[in-house]
C-alpha positions as CSV (number, residue, x, y, z in Angstrom):
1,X,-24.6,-52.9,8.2
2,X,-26.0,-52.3,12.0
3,X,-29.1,-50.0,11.7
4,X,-27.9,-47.8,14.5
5,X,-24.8,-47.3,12.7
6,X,-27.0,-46.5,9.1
7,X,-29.1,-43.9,11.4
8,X,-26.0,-42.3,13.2
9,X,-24.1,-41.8,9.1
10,X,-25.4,-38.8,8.1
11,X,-24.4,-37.2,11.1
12,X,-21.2,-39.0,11.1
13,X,-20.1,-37.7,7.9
14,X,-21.6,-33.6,8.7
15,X,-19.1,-33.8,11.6
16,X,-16.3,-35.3,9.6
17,X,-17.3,-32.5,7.3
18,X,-16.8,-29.9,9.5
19,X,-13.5,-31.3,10.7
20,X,-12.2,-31.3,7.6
21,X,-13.1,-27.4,6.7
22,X,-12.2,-26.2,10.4
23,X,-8.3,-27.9,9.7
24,X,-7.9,-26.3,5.9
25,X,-9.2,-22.7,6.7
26,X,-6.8,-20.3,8.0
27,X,-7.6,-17.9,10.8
28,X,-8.1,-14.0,10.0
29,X,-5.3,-12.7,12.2
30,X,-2.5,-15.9,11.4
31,X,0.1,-15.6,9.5
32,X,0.2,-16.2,5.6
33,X,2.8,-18.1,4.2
34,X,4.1,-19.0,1.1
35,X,5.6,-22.6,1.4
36,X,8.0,-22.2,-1.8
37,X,9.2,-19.2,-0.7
38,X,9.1,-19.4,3.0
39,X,7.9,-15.8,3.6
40,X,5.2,-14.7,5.9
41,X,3.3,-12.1,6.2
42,X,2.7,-11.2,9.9
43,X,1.3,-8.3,12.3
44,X,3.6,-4.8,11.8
45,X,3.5,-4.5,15.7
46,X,4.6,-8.2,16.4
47,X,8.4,-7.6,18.6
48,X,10.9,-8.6,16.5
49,X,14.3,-9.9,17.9
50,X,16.8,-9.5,15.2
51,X,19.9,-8.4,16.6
52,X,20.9,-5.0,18.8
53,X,20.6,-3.2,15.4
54,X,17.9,-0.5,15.1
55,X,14.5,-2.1,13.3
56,X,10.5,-1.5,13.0
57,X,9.7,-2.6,16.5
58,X,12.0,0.4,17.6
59,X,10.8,2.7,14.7
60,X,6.9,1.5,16.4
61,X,8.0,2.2,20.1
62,X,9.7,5.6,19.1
63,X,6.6,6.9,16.9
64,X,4.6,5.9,19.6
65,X,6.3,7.3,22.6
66,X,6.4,10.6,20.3
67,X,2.7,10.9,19.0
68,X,1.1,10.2,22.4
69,X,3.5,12.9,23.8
70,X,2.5,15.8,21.2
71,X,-1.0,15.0,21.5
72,X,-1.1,16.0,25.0
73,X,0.3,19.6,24.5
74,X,-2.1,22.2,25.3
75,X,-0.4,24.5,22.3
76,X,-1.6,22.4,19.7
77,X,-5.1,23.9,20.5
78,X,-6.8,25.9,18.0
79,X,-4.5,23.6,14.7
80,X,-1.6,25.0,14.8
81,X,1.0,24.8,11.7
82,X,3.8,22.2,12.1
83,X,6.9,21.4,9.9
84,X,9.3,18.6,10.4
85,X,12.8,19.8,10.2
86,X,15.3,17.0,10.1
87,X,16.4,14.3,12.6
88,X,19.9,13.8,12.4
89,X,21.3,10.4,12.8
90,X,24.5,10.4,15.1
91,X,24.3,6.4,15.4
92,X,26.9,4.5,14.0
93,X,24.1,2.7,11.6
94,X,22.4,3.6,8.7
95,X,18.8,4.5,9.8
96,X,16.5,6.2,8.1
97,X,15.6,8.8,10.7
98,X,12.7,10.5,7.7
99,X,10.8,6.9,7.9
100,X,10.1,7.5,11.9
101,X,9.2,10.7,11.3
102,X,6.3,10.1,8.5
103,X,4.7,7.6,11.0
104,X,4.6,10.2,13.3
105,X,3.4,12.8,11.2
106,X,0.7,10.4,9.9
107,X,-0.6,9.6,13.6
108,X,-0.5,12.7,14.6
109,X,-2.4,14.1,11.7
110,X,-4.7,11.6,11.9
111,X,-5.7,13.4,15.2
112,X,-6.9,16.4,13.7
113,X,-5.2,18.6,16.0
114,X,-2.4,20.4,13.7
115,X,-1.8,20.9,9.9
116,X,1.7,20.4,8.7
117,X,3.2,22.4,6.1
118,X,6.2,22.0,3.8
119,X,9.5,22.2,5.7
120,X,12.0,24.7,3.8
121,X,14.1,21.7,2.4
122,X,10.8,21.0,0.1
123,X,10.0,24.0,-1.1
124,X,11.7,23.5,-3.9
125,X,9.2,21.7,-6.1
126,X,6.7,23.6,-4.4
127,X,8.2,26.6,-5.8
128,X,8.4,25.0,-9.2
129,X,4.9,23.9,-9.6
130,X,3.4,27.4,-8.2
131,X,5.9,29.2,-11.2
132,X,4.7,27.2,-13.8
133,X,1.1,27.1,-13.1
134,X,1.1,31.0,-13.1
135,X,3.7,31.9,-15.8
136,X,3.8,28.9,-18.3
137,X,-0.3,30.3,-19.5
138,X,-1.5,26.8,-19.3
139,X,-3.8,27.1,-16.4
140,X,-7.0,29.2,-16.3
141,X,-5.9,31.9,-14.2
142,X,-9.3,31.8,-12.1
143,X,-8.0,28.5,-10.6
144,X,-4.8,28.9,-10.7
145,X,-2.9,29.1,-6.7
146,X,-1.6,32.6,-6.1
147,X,2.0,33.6,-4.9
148,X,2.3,34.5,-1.5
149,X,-0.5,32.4,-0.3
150,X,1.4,29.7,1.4
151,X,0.8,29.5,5.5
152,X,4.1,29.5,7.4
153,X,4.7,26.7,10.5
154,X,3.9,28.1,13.8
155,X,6.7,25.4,15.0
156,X,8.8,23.3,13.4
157,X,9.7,19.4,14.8
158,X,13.6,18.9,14.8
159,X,15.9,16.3,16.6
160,X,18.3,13.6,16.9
161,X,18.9,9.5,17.3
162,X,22.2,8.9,19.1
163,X,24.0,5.7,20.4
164,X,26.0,4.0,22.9
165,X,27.3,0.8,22.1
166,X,29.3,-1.2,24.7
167,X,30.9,-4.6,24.0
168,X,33.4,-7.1,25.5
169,X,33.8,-11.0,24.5
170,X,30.7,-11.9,26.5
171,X,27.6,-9.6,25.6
172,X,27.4,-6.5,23.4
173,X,24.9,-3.5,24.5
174,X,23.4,-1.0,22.7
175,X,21.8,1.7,23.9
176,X,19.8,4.3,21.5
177,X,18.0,7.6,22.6
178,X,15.3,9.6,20.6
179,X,15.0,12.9,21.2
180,X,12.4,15.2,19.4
181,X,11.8,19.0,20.0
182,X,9.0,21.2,19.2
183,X,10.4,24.9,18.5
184,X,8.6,28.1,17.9
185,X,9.8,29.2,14.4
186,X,9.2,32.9,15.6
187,X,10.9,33.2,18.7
188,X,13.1,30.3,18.6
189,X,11.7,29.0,22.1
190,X,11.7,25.4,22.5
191,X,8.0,24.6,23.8
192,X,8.0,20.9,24.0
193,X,10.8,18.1,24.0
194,X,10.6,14.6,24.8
195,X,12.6,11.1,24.1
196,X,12.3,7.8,23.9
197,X,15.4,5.2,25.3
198,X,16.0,2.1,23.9
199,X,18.5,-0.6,25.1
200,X,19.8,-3.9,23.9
201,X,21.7,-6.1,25.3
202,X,22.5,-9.7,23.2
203,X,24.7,-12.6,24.4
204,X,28.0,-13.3,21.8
């Protein structure tokens, strides 16, 4: 064998080496796939292009749109107390209008600027619990939460998701609108509203 070439192997083989390793390993932010199943596992934010139908991308751009919004209200200085209401769905799709509103109740907790309490539609095992800890005389009465010590919301979050769908033999259109209200539960004053529009439009 040439003596160059025998003097040149070691390197030779390092870099064929390195090849090898740089092809097999996978990149932190790609994609992970299961070839027997074909599912992937990809970035929550990536668009998705499904169809005109409501999906996460929209559920992303809504929550979005929404938290940045609230954050920027001067009333929320000082931690208010916020409950979330209800969002009623006046779409002609099933969409689960409490999924948007957890993300944005997780995002804008996250900020530090309000608490949330429990909405009156889940008192109910809140009631529960607090009865039985203080009448079933299972609980040591020292640690035991006392009645009448809940905080009421200083406002309460309530809105709607409505629809406009438009088709004819060429393209169909969809057009969706968030709207979200922050209401003073005192006075009934709506401080703050804001939406978010959404349109589709998909060639048949």
């Amino acid at each position: 064998m040439n003596k160059n070439l025998l003097r040149r192997l070691p390197a030779i083989v390092t870099l064929a080496a390195v090849a090898v390793l740089a092809g097999c390993a996978t990149p932190v932010n790609s994609p992970v796939s299961d070839p027997s199943s074909g599912v992937q596992r990809v970035d929550p934010g990536l668009v998705g292009n499904t169809g005109t139908g409501h999906d996460a991308t929209d559920l992303n751009l809504i929550a979005e749109k929404m938290t940045q919004s609230l954050l920027e209200l001067p009333l929320l200085t000082g931690r208010p107390t916020l409950a979330i209401a209800q969002v009623k769905n006046k779409t002609g799709e099933y969409i689960d209008t409490n999924n948007i509103l957890n993300t944005i109740q997780t995002q804008v907790l996250k900020s530090g600027k309000v608490r949330f309490v429990r909405s009156t539609s889940e008192l109910g095992g809140a009631v529960d619990q607090l009865s039985t800890t203080n009448s079933s005389g299972l609980y040591d009465k020292k640690t035991a939460p006392k009645m009448g010590k809940m905080l009421a919301a200083k406002y309460t979050l309530e809105g709607e998701f409505t629809s406009i769908v438009s088709s004819n033999a060429r393209v169909k259109d969809v057009f969706y609108k968030f709207t979200l209200k922050m209401i003073d539960t005192e006075s009934g004053v709506i401080e703050w509203v804001d939406e978010k529009q959404i349109r589709k439009i998909q060639n048949k």
